[in-house]
N, C-alpha and C positions, 0 to 999 in steps of 0.2 A: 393402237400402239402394240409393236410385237411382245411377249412372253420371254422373260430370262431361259437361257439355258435352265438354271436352276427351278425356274418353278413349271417348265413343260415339262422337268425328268420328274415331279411330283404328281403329275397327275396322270390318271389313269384313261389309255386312251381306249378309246370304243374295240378296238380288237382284245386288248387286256379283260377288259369289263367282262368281255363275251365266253372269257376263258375261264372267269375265275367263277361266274352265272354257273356256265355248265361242269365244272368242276365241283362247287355246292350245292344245286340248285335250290338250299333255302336258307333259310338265316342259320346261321349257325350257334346263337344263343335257343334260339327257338326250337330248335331239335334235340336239344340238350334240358327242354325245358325250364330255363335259367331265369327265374324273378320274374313269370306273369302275371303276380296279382294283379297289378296295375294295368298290364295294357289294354288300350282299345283295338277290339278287332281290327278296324280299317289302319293301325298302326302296326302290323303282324304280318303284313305282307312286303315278302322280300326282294327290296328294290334299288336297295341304298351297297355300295362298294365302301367299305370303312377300312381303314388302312390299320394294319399290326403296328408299326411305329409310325405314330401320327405325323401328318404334313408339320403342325407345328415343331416337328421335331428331325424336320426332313426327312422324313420315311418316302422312300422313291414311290414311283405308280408302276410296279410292278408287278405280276400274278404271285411272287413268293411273298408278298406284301398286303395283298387283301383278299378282305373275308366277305361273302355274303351274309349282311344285314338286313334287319327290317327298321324301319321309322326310328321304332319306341327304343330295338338293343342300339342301334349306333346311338340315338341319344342320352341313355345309360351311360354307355362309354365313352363318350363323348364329353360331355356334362358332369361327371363323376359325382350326381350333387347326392349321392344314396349312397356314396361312399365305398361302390364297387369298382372303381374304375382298377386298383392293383389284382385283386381276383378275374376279374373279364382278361386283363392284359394277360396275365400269366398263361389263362385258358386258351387265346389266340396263340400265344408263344409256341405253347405246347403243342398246340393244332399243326404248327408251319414244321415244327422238328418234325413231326408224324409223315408230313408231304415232303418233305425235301432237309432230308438226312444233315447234316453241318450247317443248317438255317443258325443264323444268329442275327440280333437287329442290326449287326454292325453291317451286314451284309446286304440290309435293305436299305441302307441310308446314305442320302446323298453327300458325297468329299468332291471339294472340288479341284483335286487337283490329283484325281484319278483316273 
């Protein structure tokens, strides 16, 4: 069964992935040192594409849209079950205005009738 318009424009396709790998090349929690106590090393290595305004929230699959993560931070932020998920958010926020000047979520997210 084919893919809606709307949920191909959410995912991040393998040229994106490739851009935003070599634009980070590591987690971006992890370089920041942000809430290791807990992880397992084999959950530390960055592999995972996590999106600045999550798919649930229609955040496109775009490179002004994800960060490089590892296992343990996408599920951090993902999960918010530690209660950081407004602090990681804001820290992504703040990441994307640093790379690309007038970033706003509005600007990553899918309308459809744009």
């Amino acid at each position: 069964m084919r893919k809606s318009m709307m949920s191909r424009r959410l995912e991040f396709s393998h040229a994106v992935r490739q851009k935003i790998i070599e634009r980070d090349e590591d987690c971006f929690f992890c370089r920041h040192l942000y809430h290791m106590e807990h992880a397992l090393p084999g959950d530390l290595v960055p592999k995972d594409i996590m999106h600045v305004v999550a798919r649930s929230h229609l955040g496109l699959g775009v490179e002004q849209n994800g960060v490089l993560g590892c296992r343990y931070h996408h599920s951090l932020l993902d999960n918010g079950n530690k209660g950081l998920h407004r602090e990681m958010d804001s820290m992504l926020q703040d990441y994307m205005r640093e790379l690309y000047p007038g970033w706003t979520p509005d600007s990553v997210t899918y309308h459809k009738w744009l």
